[in-house]
C-alpha positions as CSV (number, residue, x, y, z in Angstrom):
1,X,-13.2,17.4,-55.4
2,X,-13.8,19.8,-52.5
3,X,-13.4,18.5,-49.2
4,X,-15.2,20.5,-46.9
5,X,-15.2,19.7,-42.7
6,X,-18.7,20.7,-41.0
7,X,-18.7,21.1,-37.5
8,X,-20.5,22.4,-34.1
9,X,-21.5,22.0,-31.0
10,X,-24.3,20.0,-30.1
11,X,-27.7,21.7,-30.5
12,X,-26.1,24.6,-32.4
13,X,-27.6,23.7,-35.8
14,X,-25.0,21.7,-37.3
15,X,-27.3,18.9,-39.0
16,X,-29.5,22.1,-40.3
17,X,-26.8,23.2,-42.3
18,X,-26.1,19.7,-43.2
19,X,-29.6,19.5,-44.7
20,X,-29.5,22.7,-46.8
21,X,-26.0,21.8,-47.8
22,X,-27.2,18.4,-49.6
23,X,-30.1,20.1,-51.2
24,X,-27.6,22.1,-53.1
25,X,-25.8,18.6,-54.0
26,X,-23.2,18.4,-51.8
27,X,-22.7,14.9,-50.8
28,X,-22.6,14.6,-46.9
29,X,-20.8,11.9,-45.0
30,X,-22.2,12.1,-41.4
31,X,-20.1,10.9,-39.0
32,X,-22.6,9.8,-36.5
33,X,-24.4,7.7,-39.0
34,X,-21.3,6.0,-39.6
35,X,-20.4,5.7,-36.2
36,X,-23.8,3.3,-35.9
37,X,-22.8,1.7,-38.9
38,X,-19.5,0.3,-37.8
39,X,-20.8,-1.1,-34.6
40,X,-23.8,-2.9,-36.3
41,X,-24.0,-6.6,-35.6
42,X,-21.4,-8.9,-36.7
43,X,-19.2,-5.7,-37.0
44,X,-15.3,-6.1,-36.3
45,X,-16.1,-2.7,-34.7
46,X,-18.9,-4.0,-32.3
47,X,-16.5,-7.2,-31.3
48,X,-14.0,-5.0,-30.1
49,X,-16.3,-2.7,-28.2
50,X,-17.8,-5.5,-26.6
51,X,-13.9,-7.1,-25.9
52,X,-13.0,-3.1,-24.1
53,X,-16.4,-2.7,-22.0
54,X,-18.1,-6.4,-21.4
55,X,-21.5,-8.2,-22.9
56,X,-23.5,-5.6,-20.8
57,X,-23.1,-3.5,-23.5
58,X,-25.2,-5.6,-26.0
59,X,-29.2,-5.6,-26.2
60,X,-31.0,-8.7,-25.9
61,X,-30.9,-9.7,-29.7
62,X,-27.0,-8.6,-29.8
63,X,-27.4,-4.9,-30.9
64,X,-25.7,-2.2,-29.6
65,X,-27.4,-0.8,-26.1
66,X,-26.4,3.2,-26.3
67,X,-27.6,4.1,-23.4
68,X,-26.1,1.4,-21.3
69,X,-22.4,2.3,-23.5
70,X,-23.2,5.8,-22.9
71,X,-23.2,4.8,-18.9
72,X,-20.0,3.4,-18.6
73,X,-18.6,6.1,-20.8
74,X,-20.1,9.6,-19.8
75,X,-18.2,11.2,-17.2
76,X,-15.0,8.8,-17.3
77,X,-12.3,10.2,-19.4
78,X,-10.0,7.0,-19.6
79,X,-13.4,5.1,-20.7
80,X,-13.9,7.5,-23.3
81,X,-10.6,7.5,-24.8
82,X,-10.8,3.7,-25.1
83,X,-14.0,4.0,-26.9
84,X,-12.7,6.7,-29.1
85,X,-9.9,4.8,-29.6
86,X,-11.9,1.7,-31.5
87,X,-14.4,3.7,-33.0
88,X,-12.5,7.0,-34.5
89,X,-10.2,4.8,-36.7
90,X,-13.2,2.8,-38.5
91,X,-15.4,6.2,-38.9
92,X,-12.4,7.6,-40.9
93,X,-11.9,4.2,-42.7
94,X,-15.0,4.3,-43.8
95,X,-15.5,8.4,-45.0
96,X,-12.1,7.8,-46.9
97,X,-14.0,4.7,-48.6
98,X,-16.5,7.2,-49.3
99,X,-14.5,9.9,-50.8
100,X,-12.9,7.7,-52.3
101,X,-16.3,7.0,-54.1
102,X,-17.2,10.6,-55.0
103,X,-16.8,12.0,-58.2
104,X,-14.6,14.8,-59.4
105,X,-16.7,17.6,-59.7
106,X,-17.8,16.9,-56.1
107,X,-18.6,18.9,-52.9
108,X,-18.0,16.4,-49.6
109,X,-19.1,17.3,-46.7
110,X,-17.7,15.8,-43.8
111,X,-19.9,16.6,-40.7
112,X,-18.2,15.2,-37.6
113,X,-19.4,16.5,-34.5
114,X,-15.8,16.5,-32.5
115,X,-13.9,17.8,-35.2
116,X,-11.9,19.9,-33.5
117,X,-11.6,17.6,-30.6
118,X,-10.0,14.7,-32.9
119,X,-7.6,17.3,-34.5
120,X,-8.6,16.5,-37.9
121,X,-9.1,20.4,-39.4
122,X,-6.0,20.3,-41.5
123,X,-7.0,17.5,-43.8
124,X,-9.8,19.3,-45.3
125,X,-9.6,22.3,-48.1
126,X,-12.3,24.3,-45.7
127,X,-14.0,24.2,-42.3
128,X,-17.1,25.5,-41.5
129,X,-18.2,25.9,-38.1
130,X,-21.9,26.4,-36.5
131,X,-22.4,28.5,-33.7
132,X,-25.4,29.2,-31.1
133,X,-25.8,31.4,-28.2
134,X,-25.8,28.8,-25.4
135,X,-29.0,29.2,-24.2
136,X,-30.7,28.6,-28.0
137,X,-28.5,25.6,-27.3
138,X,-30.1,24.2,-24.1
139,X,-33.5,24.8,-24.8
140,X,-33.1,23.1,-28.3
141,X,-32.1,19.6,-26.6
142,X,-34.6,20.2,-23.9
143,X,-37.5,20.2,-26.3
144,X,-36.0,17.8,-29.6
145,X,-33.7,15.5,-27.4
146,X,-35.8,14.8,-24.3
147,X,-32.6,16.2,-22.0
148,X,-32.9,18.7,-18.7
149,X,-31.0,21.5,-19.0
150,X,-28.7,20.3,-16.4
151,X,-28.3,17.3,-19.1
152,X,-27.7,19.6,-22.0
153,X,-25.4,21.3,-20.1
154,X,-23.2,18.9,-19.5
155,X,-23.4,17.6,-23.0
156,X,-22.5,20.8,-23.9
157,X,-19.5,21.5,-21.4
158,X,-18.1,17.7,-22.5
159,X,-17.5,18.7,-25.7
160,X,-14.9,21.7,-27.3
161,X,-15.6,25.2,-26.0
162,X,-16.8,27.7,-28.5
163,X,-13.3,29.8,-29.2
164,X,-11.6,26.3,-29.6
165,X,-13.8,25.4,-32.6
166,X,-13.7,29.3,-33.4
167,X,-10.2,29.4,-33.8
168,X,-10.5,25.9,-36.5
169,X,-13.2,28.1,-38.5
170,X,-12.9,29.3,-42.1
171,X,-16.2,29.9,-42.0
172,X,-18.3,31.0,-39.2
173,X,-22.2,30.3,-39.3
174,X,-23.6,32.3,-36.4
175,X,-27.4,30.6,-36.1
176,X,-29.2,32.7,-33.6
177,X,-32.3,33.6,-35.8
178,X,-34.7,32.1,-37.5
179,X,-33.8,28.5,-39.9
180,X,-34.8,30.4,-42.8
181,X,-31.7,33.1,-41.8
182,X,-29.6,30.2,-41.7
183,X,-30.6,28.9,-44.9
184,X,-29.4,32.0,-46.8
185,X,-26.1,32.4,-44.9
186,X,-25.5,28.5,-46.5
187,X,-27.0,29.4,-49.7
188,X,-24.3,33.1,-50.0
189,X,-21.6,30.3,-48.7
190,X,-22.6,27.7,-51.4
191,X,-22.8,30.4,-54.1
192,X,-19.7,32.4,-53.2
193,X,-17.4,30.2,-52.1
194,X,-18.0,26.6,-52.5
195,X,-19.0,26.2,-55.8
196,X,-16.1,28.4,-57.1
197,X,-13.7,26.8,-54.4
198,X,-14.4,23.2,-56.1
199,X,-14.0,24.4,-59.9
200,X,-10.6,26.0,-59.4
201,X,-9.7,22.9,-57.2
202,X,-10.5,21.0,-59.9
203,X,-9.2,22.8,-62.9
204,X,-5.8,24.0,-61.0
205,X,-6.8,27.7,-61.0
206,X,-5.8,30.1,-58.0
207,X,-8.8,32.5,-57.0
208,X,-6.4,36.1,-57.3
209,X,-7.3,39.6,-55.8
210,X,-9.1,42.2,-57.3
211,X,-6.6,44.5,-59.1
212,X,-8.4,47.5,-57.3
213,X,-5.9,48.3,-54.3
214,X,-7.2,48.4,-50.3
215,X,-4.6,48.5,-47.8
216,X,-6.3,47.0,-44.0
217,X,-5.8,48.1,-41.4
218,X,-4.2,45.8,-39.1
219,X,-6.3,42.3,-38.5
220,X,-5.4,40.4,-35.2
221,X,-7.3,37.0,-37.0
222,X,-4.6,36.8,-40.1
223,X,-1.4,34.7,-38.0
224,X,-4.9,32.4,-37.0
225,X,-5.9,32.6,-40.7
226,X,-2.2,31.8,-41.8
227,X,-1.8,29.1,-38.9
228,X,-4.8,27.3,-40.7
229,X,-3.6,27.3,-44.0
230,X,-0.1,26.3,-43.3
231,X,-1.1,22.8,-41.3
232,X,-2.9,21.7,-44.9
233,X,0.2,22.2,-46.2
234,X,2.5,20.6,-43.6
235,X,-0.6,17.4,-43.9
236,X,-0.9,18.0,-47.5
237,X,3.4,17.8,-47.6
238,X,3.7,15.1,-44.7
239,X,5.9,12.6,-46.9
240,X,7.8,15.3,-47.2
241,X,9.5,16.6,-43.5
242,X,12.3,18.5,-45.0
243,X,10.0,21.3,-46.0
244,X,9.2,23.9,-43.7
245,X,5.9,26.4,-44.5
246,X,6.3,30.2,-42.7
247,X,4.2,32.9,-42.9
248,X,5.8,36.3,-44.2
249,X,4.9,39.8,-45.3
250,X,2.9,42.3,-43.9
251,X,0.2,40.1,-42.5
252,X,2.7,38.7,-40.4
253,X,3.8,41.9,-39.2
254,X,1.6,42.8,-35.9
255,X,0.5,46.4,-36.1
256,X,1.1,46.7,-39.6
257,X,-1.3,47.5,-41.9
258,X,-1.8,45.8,-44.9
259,X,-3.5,44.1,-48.4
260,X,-5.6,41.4,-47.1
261,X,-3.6,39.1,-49.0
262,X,-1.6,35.8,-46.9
263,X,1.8,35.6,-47.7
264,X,3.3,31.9,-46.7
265,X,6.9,30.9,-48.1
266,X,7.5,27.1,-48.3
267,X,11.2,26.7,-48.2
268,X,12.7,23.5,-50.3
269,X,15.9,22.0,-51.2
270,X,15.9,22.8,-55.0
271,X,13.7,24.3,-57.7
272,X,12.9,20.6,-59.2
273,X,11.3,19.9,-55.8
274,X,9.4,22.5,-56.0
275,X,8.4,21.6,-59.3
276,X,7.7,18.0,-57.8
277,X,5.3,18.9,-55.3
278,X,3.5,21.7,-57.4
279,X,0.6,19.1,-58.3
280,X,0.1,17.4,-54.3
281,X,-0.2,21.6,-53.6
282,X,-2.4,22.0,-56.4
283,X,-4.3,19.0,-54.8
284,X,-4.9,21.1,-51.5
285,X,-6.2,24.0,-52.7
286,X,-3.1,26.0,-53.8
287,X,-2.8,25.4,-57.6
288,X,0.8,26.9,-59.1
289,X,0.4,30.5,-61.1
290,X,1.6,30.6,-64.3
291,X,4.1,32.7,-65.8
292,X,7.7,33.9,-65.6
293,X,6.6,36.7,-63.4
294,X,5.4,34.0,-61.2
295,X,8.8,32.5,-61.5
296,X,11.1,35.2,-60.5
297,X,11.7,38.1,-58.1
298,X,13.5,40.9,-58.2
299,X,15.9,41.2,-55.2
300,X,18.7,43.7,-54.8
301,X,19.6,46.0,-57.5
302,X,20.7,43.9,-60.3
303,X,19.8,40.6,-59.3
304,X,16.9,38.4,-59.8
305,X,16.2,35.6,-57.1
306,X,14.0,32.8,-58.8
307,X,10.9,31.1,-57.4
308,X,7.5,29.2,-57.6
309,X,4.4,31.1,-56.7
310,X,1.1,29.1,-55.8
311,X,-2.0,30.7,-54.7
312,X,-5.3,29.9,-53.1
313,X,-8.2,28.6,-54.7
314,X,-10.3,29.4,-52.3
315,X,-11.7,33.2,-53.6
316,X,-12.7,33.8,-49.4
317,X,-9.2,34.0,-48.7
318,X,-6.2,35.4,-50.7
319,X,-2.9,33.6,-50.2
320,X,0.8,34.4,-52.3
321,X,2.8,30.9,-51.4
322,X,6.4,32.0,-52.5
323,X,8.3,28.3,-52.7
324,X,11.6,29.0,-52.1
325,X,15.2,27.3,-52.0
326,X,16.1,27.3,-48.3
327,X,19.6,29.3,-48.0
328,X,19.2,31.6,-51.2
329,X,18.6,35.2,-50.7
330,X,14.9,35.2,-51.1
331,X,14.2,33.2,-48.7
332,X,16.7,34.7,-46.3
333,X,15.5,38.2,-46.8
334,X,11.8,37.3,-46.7
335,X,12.2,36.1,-43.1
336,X,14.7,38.8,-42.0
337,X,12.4,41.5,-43.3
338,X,9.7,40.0,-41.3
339,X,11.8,39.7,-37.7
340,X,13.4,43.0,-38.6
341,X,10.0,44.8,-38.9
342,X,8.8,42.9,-36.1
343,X,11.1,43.8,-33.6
344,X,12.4,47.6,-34.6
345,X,9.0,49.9,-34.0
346,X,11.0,52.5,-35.9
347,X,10.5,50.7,-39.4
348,X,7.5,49.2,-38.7
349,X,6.3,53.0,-38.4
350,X,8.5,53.7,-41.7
351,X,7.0,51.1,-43.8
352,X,3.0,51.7,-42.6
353,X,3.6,55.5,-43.5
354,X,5.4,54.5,-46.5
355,X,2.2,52.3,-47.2
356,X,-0.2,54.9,-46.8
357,X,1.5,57.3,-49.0
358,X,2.0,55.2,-52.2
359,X,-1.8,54.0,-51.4
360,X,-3.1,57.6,-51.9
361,X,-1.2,57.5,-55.5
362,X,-1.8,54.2,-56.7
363,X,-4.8,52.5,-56.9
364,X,-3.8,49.3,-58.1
365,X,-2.5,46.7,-56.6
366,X,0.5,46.2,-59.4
367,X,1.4,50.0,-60.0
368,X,1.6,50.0,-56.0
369,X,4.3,47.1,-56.1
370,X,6.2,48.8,-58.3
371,X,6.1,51.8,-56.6
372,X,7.6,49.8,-53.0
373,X,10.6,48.4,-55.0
374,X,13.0,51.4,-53.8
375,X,11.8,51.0,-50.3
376,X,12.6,47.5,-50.3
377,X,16.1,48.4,-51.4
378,X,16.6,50.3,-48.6
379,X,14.6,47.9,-46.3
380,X,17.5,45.3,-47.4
381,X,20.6,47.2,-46.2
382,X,18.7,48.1,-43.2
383,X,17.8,44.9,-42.0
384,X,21.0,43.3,-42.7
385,X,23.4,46.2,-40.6
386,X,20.2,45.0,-38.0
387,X,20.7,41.2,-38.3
388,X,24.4,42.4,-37.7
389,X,24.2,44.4,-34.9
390,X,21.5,41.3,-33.2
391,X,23.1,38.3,-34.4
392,X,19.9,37.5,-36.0
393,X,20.3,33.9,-37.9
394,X,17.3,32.4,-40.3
395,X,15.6,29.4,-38.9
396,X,17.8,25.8,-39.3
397,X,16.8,23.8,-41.9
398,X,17.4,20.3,-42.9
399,X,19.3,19.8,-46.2
């Protein structure tokens, strides 16, 4: 199953995308609608909303009166949180229920309006985000909602601004055309990415690079890119606080140009736990990679330092996790590389020179590995007369 979170602001399209989403199958659990449907009469949920803000929130026959909820709410941020407070918990009860329900080969679709707000990104495999200018946005309320503008503005303002839900995006939807121009940027999303996203979920396979080589040029979005996928795996992992998930490599590197490939390295207390929580990774979209050249790396001259290697399933974004025993020498020289590149500008230069030459002779991405061993040689005895000279120490971490 493919969990998939939906969100936007209001009036920028969400419940369009919604739409075309369901008539390629997905199955969409609306958060609104269930909203309503844990507050219906005779609802647990409606007795405590009537306990928090008093009978003149019920309608003549006992029914929920929005408008005179929305009243006491709007505009009072301690009233709001109270509300939030009974009706956020029962709204997640009841999509788990429905997950719960869904079948295997399964696309969910979770569209929640404040998804952002109620910090729930990292518990989905992906999340797409709607965007309108927000003028498309006022007049869209004005004429389907019945609002004045000064009304949709301040519906608008209430809720996340649009870099906040930016930042939470996988995906970005940008609807200022025409629905049928929206349509096809869901349809390419469906086709592209969902579909294959939810069948290498499902059958444990990692979506890897093309072999062709491309070496970026440096991206200011990856640390966001690598933020995102390393809270699913502290969620995904949350039984398990010893771990710790950093993000490595070049794309962790600022200035540094690169393979648009993530690097994350998810440091644990042996091998066998690694080996332990290979399937609850699997689970959240980064399946293990098969074979002993998953298994090991070579380090210094001579020596081999072993590991796990997972990667994304997701074919949008490319992601190496190196699981790793915290203390042994991979893991140590994966994050001193990183510091040390980060903080001398000297080999930062070094390395993207270095990068550009063996790109101009290799144009694949194995042959150019091979061709970076040396460096990395030399990038080792470098880095450790710098961690030296600095007093530089890995991160602590709990045995």
């Amino acid at each position: 199953m493919l969990r998939v979170g939906l969100t936007g602001g209001i009036g920028a399209g969400k419940s369009a995308v919604a739409r075309r989403l369901a008539r390629h199958g997905a199955i969409i659990i609306d958060s609104d609608v269930l909203a309503r449907e844990v507050v219906e009469p005779g609802t647990p949920g409606l007795a405590e909303v009537v306990t928090a803000f008093g009978a003149g929130v019920l309608t003549a026959d006992g029914a929920l009166d929005r408008p005179a909820l929305a009243a006491k709410v709007f505009g009072d941020d301690e009233a709001r949180r109270r509300l939030e407070k009974i009706i956020h918990p029962l709204v997640r009860a009841r999509a788990a229920q429905l997950h719960a329900e869904a079948g295997p080969e399964a696309i969910v679709v979770n569209d929640i309006p404040l998804l952002v707000e109620t910090g729930q990104t990292s518990s989905f495999h992906l999340v797409v985000v709607v965007e309108a200018p927000r003028e498309s946005r006022v007049r869209r309320l004005v004429q389907t909602r019945g609002m004045t503008e000064e009304q949709a503005g301040a519906r608008i303002a209430a809720q996340a601004a649009d870099d906040q839900r930016r930042a939470a995006a996988d995906v970005l939807l940008i609807n200022d055309g025409t629905l049928e121009a929206l349509n096809s940027q869901v349809d390419a999303l469906v086709r592209q990415r969902l579909q294959p996203y939810e069948r290498n979920v499902r059958t444990g396979t990692s979506a890897r690079p093309p072999r062709d080589l491309h070496i970026a040029g440096p991206d200011p979005q990856w640390p966001a890119a690598a933020e995102r996928i390393m809270a699913r795996i502290r969620h995904a992992l949350r039984d398990h606080p010893e771990t710790t998930v950093s993000h490595i490599g070049s794309t962790a590197v600022p200035e540094l140009p690169a393979k648009d490939i993530i690097d994350l390295m998810l440091a644990v207390r042996t091998l066998d736990e690694a080996d332990h929580l290979a399937g609850v990774l699997g689970a959240a979209g980064l399946p293990r990679r098969a074979g002993e050249w998953a298994d090991n790396a070579r380090g210094l001259p001579g020596e081999t330092w072993p590991k796990r290697l997972h990667g994304s399933a997701d074919p949008g974004r490319p992601v190496n996790l190196h699981v790793r025993v915290a203390g042994s020498p991979g893991w140590r020289f994966a994050l001193l590389m990183r510091d040390h590149l980060r903080s001398v500008p000297e080999a930062r230069e070094g390395y993207a020179a270095a990068k550009a030459a063996w790109a101009s002779e290799h144009k694949d991405r194995f042959t150019y590995g091979e061709a970076k061993e040396p460096w990395f040689d030399e990038e080792a005895l470098a880095a450790d007369e710098w961690a030296e000279a600095t007093g530089w120490q890995p991160p602590a971490f709990r045995l």
